[in-house]
C-alpha positions in Angstrom: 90.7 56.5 -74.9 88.9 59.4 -76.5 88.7 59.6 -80.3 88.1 61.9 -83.2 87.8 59.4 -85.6 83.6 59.0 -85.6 82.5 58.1 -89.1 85.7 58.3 -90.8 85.2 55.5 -93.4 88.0 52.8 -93.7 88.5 50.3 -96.1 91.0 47.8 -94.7 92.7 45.3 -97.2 93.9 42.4 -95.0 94.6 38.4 -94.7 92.8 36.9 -91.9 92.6 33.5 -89.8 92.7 32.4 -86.3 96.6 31.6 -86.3 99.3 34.1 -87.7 96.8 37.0 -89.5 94.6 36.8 -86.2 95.9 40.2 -85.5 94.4 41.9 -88.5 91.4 41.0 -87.0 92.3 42.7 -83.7 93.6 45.8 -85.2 89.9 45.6 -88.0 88.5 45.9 -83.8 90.7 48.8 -82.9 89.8 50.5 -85.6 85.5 50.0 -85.1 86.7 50.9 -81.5 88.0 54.2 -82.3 84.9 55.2 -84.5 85.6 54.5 -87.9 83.0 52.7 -89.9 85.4 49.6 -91.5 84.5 47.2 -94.2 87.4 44.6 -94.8 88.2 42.8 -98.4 90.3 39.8 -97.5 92.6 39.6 -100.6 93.1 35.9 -100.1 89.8 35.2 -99.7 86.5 35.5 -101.6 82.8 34.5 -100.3 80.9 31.9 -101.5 78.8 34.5 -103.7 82.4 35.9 -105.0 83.6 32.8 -106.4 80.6 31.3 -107.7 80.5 34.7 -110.3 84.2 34.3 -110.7 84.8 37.9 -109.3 88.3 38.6 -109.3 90.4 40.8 -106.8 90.2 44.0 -108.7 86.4 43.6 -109.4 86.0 42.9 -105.5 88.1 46.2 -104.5 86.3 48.1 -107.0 83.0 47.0 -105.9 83.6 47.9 -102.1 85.0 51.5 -103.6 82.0 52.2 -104.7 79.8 51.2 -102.2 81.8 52.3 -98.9 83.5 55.4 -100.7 86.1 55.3 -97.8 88.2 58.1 -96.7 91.3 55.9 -96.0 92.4 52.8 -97.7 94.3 50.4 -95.2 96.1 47.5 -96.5 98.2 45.4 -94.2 100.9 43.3 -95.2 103.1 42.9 -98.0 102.8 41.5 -101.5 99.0 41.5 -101.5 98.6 44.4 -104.3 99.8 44.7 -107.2 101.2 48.9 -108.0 99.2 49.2 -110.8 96.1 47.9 -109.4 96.5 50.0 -106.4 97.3 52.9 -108.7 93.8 52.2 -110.5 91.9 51.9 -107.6 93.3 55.5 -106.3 91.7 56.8 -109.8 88.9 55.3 -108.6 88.7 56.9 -105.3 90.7 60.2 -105.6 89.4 61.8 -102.1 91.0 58.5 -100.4 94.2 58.2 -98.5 96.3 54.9 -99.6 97.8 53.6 -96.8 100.3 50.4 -96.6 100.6 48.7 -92.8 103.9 46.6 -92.2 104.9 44.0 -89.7 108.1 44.2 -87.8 110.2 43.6 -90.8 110.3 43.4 -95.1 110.5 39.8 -96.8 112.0 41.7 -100.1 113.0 45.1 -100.1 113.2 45.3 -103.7 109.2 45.2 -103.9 108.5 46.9 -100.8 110.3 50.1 -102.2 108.4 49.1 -105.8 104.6 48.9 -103.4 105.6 51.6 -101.3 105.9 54.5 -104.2 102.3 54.3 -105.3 101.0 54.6 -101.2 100.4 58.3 -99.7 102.2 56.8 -96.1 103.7 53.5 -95.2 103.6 52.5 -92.1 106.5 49.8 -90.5 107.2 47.8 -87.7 110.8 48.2 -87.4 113.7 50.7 -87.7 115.9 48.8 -89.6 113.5 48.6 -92.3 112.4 52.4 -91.9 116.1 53.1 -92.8 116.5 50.6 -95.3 113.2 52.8 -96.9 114.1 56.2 -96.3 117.5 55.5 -98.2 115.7 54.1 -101.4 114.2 57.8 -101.0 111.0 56.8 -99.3 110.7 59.4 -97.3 106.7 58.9 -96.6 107.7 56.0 -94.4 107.1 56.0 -90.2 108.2 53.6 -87.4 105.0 51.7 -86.2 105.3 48.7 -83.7 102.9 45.9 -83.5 100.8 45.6 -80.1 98.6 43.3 -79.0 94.8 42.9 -77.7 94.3 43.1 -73.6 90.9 41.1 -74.4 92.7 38.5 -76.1 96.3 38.5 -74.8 95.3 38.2 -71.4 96.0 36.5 -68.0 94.8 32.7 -68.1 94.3 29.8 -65.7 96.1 26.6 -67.8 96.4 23.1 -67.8 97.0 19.9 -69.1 99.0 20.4 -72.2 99.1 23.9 -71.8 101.0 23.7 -68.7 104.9 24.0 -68.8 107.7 25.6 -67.1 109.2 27.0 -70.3 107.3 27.8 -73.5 108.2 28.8 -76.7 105.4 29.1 -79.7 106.2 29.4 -83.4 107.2 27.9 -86.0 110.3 25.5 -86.0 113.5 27.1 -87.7 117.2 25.9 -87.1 118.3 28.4 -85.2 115.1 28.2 -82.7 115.9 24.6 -82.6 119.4 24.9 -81.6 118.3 27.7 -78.6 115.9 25.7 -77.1 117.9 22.5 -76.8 119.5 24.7 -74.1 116.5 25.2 -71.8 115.3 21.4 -72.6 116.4 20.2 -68.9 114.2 23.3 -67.6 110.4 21.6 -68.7 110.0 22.3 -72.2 107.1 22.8 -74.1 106.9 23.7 -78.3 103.8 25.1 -80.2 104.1 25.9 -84.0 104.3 24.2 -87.4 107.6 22.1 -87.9 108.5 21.2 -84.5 108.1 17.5 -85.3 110.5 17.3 -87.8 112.9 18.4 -85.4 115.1 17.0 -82.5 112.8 18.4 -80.4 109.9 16.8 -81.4 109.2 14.7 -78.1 108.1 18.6 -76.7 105.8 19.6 -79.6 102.7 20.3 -77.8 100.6 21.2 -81.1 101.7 22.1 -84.6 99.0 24.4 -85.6 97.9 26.7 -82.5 94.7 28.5 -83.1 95.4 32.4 -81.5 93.2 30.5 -78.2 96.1 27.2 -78.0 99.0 30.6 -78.3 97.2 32.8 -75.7 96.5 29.3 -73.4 100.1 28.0 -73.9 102.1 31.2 -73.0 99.4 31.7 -70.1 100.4 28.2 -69.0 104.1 28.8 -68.6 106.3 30.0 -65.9 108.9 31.5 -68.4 108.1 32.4 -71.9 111.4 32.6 -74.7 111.0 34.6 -77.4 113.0 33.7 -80.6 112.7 36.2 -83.6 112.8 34.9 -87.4 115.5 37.1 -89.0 113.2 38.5 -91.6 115.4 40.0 -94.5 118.5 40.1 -92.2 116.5 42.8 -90.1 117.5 42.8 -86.1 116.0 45.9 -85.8 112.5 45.1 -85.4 110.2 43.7 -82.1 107.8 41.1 -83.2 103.9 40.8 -81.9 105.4 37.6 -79.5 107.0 40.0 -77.6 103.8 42.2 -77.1 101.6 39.5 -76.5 103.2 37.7 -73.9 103.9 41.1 -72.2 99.5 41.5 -71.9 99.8 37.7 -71.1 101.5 38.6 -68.0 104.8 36.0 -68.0 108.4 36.7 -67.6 109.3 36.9 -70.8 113.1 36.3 -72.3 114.3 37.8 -75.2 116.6 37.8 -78.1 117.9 41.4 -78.5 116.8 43.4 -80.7 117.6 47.1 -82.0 114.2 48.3 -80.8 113.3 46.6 -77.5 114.3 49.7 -75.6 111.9 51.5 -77.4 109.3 49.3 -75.8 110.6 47.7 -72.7 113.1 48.0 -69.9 115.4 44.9 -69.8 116.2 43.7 -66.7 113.0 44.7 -65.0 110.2 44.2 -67.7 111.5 41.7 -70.0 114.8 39.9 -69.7 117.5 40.2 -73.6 119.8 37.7 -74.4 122.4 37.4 -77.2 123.0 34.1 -76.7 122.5 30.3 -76.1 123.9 31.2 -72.4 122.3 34.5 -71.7 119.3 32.5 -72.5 119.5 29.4 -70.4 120.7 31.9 -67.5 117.8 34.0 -67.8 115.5 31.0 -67.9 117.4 29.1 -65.1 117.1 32.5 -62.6 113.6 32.7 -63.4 112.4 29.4 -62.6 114.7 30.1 -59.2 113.2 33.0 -58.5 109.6 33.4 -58.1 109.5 36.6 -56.6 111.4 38.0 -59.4 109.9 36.3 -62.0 106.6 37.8 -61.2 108.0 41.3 -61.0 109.0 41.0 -64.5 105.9 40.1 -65.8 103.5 42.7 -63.9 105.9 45.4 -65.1 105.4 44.2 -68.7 101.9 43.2 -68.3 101.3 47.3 -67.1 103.9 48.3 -70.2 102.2 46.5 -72.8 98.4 47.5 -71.2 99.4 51.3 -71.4 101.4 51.7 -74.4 101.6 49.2 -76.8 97.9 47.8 -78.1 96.3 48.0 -81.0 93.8 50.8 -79.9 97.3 52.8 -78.8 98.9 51.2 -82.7 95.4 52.4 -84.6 94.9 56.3 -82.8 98.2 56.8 -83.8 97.8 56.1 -87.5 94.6 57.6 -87.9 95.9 60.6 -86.3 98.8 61.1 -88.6 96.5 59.9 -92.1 93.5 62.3 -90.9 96.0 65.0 -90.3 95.6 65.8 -94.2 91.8 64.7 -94.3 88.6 66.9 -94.2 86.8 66.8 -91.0 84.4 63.8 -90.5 81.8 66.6 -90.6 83.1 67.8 -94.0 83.0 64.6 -96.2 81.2 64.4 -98.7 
């Protein structure tokens, strides 16, 4: 993919592990793969150095300000800023573009209107939140899916434990409990924090999967279910699972949301369901068709490779933010 984005300096604000911030990581990559010179400030996190001098956040941010002088300002996720110290920071960097990055849906809507008044663009994962948004007059908001990482999310050879007719990965909730007892008589397998403190217990596979155990377990399985935390009451939004086990290359079934079609075909790239029946039948047809089942799965994995990863998720918001930038040439 071809990019103008050669020297444009980012400072990306982000969480980061091997587990469920792994894919700030992967979009840090897309962004040093596009050309932009990134330095990253974990917010959680302080080095060694950092903590023994008892620098706080705001000193931290300040510090890489001044010593990067970025052109954009990237932070991902919610609740890591405080507005006032973000608005400080823009004093302190007026030729920068503040830029907020959100998931496929908003824990509290309250503060994300609050954090999303002192950004210059917001960027959001989900429709029913870009509504939710525009009608607290946020109108500097735009629809941005998550992706996923064709190096990482990627086609594997599994077994032992990661082996399973059906998987499902992530954490244990109620409802996900009471779906997958439905597909138990198909070969079961769970990943994810919680599981063994539930009924299904006997399937847990692991409780904390590292982003290798997530890629190796969905790789392993015939069938893949995907099972979306209601986040805020939003049904609206497609969460990374879906992209990742699309790259993985499995048939993939799916709770429906309001922006799958946006993404993927049902019926011939991923498989919806509304509920506990739709599920197991999609599951039981799967596993009972081969041929079909591998159909699916190509036709997502070539979805997912050509529209929907991080590089594809990056170009696009550099493209909009650098739309009211100076050229790279032209910084000073």
């Amino acid at each position: 993919m071809s990019t103008p984005f050669s020297g444009l300096r980012v400072l990306f604000i982000a969480p980061v592990d091997d587990a469920g911030l792994a894919h700030n990581r992967l979009r840090r990559r897309a962004l040093e793969r596009l050309g932009a010179q990134v330095s990253h400030v974990d917010p959680t996190q302080g080095r060694l150095l950092d903590l023994f001098k008892r620098r706080d956040l705001a000193t931290r941010l300040h510090d890489a300000i001044k010593q990067h002088h970025p052109d954009l300002v990237l932070v991902a996720g919610e609740q890591l800023l405080e507005s006032s110290l973000v608005e400080e920071l823009r004093a302190a960097r007026a030729a920068a573009r503040w830029v907020q990055l959100l998931g496929e849906g908003l824990s509290d809507y309250g503060t994300a209107v609050t954090e999303a008044k002192v950004y210059h663009s917001v960027f959001v994962g989900s429709s029913g939140a870009l509504a939710a948004l525009s009608s607290q007059g946020i109108k500097h908001a735009r629809y941005l899916a998550v992706g996923c990482d064709p190096s990482v999310h990627k086609p594997l050879r599994a077994r032992g434990p990661y082996r399973a007719n059906v998987v499902f990965a992530g954490e244990a909730t109620r409802r996900r409990e009471e779906l997958l007892q439905e597909v138990v008589e198909f070969g079961l397998a769970v990943w994810g924090p919680g599981w063994r403190k539930t009924a299904l217990r006997d399937y847990c596979r692991g409780e904390v999967p590292s982003t290798e155990d997530f890629v190796r377990a969905y790789a392993g399985a015939s069938v893949a279910v995907n099972i979306h935390r209601d986040i805020g009451g939003d049904l609206a939004g497609l969460n990374r699972r879906a992209f990742e086990i699309a790259a993985i290359g499995v048939a993939q079934v799916v709770d429906t949301r309001t922006d799958l079609s946006r993404h993927f075909a049902d019926g011939t790239e991923v498989l919806a369901y509304q509920n506990a029946t739709e599920l197991q039948g999609h599951v039981r047809r799967m596993l009972q068709d081969e041929k079909q089942r591998e159909a699916v799965a190509a036709a997502a994995r070539q979805r997912a490779l050509g529209s929907h990863t991080y590089m594809h998720r990056m170009h696009e918001l550099l493209q909009t933010v650098t739309a009211e930038l100076p050229r790279p040439g032209k910084r000073k």
